[in-house]
N, CA, C and O atoms as CSV, one atom per row, in Angstrom:
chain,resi,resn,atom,element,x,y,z
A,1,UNK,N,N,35.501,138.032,128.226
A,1,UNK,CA,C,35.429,136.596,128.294
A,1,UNK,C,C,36.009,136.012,127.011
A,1,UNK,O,O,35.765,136.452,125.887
A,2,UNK,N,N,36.742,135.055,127.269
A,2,UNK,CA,C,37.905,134.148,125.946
A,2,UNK,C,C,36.884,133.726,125.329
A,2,UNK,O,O,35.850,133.852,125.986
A,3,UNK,N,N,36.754,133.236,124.241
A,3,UNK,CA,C,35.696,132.133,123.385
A,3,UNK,C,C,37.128,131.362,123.278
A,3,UNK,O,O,38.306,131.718,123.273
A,4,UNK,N,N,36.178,129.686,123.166
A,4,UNK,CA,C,37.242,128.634,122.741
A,4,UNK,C,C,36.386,128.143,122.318
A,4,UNK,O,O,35.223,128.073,122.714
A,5,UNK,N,N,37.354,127.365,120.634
A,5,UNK,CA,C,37.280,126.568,120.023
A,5,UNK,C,C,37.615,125.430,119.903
A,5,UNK,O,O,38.814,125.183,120.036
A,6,UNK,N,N,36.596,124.248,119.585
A,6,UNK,CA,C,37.232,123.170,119.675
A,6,UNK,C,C,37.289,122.501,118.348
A,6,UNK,O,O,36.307,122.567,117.609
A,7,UNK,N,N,38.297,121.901,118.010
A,7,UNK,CA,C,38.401,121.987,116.465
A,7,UNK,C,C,38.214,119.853,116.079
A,7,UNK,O,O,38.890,119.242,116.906
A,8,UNK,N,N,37.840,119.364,115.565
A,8,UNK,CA,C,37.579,117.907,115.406
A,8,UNK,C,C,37.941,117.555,113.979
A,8,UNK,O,O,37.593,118.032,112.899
A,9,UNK,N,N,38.569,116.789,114.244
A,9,UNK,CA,C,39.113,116.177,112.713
A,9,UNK,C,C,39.111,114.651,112.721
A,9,UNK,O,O,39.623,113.809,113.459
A,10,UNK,N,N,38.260,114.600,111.505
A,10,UNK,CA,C,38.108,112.941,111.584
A,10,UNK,C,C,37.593,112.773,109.999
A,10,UNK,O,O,37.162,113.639,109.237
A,11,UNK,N,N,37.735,111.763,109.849
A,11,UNK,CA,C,37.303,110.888,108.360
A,11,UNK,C,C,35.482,111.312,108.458
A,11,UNK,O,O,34.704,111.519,109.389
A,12,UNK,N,N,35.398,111.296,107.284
A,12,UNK,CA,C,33.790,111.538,106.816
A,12,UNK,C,C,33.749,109.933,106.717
A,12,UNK,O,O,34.775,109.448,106.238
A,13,UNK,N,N,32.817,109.092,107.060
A,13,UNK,CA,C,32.413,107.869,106.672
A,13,UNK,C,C,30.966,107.520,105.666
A,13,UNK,O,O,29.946,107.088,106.203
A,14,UNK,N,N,31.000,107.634,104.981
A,14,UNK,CA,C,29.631,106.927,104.398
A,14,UNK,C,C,29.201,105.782,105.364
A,14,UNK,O,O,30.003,105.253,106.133
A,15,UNK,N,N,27.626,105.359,105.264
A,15,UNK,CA,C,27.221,104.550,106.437
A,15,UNK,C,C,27.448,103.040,105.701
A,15,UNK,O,O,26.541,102.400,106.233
A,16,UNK,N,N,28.132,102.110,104.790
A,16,UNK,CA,C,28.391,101.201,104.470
A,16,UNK,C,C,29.719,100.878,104.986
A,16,UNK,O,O,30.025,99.745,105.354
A,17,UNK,N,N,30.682,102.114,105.014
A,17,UNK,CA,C,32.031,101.812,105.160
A,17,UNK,C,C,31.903,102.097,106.881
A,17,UNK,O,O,32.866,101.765,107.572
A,18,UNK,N,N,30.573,102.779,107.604
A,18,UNK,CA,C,30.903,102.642,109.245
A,18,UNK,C,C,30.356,101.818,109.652
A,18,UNK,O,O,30.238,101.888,110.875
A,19,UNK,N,N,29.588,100.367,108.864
A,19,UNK,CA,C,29.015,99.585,109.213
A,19,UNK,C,C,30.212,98.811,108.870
A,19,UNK,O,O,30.512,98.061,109.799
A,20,UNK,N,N,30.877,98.739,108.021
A,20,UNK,CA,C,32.053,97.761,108.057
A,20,UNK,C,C,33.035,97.628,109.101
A,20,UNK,O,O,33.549,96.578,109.487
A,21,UNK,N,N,33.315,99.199,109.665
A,21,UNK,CA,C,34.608,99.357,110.467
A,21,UNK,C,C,33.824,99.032,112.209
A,21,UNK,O,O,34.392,98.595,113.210
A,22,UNK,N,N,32.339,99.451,112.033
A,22,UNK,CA,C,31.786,99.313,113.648
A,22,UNK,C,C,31.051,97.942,113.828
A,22,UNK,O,O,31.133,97.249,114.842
A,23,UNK,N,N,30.398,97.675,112.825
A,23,UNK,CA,C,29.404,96.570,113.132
A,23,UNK,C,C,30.118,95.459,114.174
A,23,UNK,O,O,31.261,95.001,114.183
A,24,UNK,N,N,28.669,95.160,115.265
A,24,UNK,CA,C,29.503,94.312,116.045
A,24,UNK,C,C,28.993,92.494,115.028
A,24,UNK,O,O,28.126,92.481,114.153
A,25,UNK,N,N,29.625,91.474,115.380
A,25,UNK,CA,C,28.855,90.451,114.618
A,25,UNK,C,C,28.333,89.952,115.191
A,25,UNK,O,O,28.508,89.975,116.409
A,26,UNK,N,N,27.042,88.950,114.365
A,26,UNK,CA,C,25.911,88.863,115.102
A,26,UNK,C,C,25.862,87.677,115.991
A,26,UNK,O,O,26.365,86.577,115.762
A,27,UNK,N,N,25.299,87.985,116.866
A,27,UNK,CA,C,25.482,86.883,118.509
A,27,UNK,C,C,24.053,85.863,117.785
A,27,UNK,O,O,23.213,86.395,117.060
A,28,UNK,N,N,24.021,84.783,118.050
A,28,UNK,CA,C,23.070,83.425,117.421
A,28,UNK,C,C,22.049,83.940,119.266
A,28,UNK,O,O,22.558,84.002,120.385
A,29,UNK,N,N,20.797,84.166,118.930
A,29,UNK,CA,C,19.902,83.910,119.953
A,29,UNK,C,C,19.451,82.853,120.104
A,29,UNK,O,O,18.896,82.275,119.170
A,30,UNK,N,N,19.554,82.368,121.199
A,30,UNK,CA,C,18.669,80.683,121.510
A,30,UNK,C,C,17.668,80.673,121.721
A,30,UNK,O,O,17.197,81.651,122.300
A,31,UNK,N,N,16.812,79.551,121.357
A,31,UNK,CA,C,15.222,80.066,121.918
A,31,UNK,C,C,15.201,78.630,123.120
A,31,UNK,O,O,16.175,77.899,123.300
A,32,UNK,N,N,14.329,78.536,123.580
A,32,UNK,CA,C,13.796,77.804,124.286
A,32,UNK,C,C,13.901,76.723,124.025
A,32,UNK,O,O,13.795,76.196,125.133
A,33,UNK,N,N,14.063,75.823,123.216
A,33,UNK,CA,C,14.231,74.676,122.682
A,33,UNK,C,C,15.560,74.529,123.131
A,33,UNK,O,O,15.854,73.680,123.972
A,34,UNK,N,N,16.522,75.427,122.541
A,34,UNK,CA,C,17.539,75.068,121.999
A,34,UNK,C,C,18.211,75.188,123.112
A,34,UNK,O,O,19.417,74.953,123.035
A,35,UNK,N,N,17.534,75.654,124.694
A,35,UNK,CA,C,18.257,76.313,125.785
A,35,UNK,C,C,18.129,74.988,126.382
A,35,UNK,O,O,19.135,74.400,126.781
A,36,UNK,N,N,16.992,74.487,126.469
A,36,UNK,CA,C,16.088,73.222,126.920
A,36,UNK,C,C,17.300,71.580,126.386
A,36,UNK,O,O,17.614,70.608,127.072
A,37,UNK,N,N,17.603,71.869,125.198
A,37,UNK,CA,C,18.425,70.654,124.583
A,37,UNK,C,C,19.691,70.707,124.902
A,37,UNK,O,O,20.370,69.706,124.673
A,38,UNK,N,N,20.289,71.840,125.482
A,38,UNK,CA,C,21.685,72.361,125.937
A,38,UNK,C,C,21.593,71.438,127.338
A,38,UNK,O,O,22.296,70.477,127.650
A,39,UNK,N,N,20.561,72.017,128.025
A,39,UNK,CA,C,20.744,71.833,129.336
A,39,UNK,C,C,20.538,70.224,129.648
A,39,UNK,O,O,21.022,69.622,130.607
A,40,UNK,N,N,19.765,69.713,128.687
A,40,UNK,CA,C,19.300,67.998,128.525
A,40,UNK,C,C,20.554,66.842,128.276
A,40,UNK,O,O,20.656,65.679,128.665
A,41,UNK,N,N,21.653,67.896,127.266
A,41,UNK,CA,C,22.763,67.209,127.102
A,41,UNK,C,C,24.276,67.227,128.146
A,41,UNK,O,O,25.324,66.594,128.280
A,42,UNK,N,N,23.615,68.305,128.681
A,42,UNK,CA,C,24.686,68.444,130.140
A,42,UNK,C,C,24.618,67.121,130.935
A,42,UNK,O,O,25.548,66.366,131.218
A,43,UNK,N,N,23.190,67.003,131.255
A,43,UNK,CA,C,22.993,66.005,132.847
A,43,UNK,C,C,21.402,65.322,132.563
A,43,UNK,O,O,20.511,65.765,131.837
A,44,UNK,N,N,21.411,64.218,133.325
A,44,UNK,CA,C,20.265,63.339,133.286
A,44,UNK,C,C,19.152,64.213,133.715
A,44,UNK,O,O,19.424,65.358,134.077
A,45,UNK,N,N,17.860,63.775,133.714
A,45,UNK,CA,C,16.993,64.438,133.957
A,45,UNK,C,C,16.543,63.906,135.842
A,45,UNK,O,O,15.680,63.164,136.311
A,46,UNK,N,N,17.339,64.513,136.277
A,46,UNK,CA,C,17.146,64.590,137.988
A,46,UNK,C,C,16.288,65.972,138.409
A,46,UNK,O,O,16.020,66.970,137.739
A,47,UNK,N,N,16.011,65.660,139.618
A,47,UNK,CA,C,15.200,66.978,139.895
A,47,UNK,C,C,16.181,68.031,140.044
A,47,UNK,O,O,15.943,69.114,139.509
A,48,UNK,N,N,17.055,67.895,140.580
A,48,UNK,CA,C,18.219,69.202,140.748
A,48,UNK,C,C,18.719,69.530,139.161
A,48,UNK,O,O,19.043,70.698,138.946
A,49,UNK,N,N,18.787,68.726,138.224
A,49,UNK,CA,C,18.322,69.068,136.959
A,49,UNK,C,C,17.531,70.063,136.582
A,49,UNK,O,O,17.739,71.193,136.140
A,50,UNK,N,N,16.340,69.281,136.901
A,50,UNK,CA,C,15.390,70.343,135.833
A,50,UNK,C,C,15.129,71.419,136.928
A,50,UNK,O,O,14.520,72.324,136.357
A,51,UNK,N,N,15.279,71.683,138.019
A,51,UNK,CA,C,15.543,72.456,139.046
A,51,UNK,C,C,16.388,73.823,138.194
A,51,UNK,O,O,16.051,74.875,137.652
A,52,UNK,N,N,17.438,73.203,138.413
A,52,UNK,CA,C,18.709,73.943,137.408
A,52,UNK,C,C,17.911,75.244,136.248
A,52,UNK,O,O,17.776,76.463,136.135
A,53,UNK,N,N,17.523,73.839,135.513
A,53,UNK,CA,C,17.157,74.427,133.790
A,53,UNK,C,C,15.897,75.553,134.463
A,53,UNK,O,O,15.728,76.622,133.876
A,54,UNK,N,N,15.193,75.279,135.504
A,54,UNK,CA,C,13.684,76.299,135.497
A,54,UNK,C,C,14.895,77.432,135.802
A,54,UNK,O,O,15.134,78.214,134.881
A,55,UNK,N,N,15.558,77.542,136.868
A,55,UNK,CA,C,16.435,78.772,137.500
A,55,UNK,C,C,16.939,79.655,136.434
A,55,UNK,O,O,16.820,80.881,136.440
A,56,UNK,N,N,17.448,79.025,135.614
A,56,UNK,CA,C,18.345,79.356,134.348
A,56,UNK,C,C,17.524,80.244,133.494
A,56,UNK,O,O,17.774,81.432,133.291
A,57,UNK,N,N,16.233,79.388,132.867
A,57,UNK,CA,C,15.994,79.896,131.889
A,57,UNK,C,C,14.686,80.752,132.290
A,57,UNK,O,O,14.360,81.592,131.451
A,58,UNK,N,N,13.768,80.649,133.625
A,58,UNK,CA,C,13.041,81.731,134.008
A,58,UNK,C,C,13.474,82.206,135.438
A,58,UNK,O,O,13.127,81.637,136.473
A,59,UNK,N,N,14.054,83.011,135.389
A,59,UNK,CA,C,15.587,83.879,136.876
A,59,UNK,C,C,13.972,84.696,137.584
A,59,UNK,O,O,14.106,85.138,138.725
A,60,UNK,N,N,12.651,84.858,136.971
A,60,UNK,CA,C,12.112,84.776,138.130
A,60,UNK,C,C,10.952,83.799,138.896
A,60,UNK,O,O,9.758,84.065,139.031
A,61,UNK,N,N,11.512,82.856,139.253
A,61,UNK,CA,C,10.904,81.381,139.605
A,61,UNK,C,C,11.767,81.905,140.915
A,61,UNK,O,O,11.252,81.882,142.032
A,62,UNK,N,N,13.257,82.427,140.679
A,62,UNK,CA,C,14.171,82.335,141.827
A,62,UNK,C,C,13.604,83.264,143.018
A,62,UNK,O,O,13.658,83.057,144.230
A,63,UNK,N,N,13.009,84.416,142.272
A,63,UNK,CA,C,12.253,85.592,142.761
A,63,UNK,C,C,10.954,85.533,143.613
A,63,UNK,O,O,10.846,86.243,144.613
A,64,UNK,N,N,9.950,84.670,143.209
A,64,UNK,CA,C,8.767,84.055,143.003
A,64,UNK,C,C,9.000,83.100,144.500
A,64,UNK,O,O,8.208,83.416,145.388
A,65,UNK,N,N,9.826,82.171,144.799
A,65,UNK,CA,C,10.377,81.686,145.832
A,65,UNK,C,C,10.661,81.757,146.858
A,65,UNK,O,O,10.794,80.754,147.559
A,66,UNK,N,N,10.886,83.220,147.376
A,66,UNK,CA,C,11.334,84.267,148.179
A,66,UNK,C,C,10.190,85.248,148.936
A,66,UNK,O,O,10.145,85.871,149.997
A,67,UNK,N,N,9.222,85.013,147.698
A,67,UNK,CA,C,7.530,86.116,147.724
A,67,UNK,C,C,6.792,85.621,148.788
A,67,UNK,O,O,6.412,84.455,148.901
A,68,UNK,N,N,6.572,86.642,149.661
A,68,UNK,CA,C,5.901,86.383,150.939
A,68,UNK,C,C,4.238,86.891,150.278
A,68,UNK,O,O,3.756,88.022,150.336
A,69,UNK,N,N,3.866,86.147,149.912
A,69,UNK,CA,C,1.979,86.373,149.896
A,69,UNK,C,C,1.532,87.142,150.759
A,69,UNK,O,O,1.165,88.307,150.606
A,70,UNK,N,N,1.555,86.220,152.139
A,70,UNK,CA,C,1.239,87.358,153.309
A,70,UNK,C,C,1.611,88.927,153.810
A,70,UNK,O,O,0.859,89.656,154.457
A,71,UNK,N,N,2.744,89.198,153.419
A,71,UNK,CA,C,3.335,90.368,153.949
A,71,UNK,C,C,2.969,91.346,152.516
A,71,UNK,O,O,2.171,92.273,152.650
A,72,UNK,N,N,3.670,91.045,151.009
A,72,UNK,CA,C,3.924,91.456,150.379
A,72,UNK,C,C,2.670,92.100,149.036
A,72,UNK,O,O,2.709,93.084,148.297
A,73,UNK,N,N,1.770,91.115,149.197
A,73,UNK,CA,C,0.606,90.798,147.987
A,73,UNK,C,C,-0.494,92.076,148.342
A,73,UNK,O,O,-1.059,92.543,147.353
A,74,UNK,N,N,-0.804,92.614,149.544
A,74,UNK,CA,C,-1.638,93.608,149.492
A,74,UNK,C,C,-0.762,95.082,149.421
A,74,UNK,O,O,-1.402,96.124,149.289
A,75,UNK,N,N,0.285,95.107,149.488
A,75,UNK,CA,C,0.915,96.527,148.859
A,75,UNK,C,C,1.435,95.960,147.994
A,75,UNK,O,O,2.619,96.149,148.273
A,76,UNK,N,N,1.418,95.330,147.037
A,76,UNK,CA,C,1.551,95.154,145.613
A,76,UNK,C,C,0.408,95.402,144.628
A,76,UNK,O,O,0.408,95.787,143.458
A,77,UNK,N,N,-0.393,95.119,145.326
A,77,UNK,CA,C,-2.022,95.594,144.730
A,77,UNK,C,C,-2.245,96.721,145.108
A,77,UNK,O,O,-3.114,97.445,144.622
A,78,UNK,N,N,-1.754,96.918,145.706
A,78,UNK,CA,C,-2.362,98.630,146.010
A,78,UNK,C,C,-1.307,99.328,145.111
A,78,UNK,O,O,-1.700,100.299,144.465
A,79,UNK,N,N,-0.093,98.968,145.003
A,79,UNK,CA,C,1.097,99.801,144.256
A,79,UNK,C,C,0.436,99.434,142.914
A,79,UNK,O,O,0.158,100.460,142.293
A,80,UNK,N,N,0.155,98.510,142.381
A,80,UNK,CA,C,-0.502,98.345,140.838
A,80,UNK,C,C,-1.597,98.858,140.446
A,80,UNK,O,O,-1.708,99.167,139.259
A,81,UNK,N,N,-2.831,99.101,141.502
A,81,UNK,CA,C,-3.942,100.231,141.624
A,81,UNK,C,C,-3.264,101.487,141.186
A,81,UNK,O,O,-3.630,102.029,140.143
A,82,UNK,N,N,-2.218,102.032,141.975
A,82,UNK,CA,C,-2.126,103.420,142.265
A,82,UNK,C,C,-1.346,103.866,140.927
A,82,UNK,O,O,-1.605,105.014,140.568
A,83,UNK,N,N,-0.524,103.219,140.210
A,83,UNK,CA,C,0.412,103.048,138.952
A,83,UNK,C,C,-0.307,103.282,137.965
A,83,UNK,O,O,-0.136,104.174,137.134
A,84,UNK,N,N,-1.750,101.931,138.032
A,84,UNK,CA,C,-2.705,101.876,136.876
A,84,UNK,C,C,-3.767,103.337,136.600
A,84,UNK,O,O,-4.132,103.813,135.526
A,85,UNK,N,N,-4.110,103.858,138.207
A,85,UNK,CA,C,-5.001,105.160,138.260
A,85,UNK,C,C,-4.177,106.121,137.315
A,85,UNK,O,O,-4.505,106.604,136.232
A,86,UNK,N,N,-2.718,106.291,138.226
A,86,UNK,CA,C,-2.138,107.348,137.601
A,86,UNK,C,C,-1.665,107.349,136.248
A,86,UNK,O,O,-1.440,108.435,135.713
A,87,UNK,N,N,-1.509,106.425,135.708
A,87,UNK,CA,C,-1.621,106.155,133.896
A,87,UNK,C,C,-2.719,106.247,133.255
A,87,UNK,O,O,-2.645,106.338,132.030
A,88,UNK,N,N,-3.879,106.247,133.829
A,88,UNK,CA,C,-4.802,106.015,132.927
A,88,UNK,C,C,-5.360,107.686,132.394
A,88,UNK,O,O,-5.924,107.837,131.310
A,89,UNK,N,N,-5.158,108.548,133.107
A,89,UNK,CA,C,-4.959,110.164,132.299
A,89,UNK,C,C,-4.246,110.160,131.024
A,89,UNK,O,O,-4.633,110.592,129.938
A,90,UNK,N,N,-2.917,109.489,131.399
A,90,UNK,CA,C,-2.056,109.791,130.397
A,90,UNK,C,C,-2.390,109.050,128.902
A,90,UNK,O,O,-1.664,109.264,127.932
């Protein structure tokens, strides 16, 4: 049986000079306010407005909307029983 080698050649970096050449730059996080004052300066405050802004800034309201209580809510409790039993060993 052959042996193969694989041979790699590359620059040694110290971690100042691979933070220079990789770092990505930093993205500004919005908080809630600032998502809230975005969306305030778009459009008047109509219900399809603030409609809008709930969709946007909590995506599960959209989810929540869709949730059948009746069909869905007693095997969800039972799936969160059976999740919680089996974690609680661990």
């Amino acid at each position: 049986m052959d042996q193969m080698n694989v041979s790699i050649q590359r620059p040694v970096l110290s971690e100042p000079k691979f933070e220079e050449l990789f770092s990505k730059p930093d993205v500004r996080s919005f908080s809630l306010v600032d998502s809230a004052r975005k969306v305030c300066s778009r459009c008047t405050c109509s219900s399809k407005c603030v409609k809008s802004f709930l969709m946007e800034t909590f995506p599960f309201v959209r989810i929540m909307r869709k949730y059948s209580l009746k069909n869905d809510l007693i095997n969800d409790i039972i799936s969160g029983l059976t999740v919680g039993v089996m974690n609680l060993p661990q």
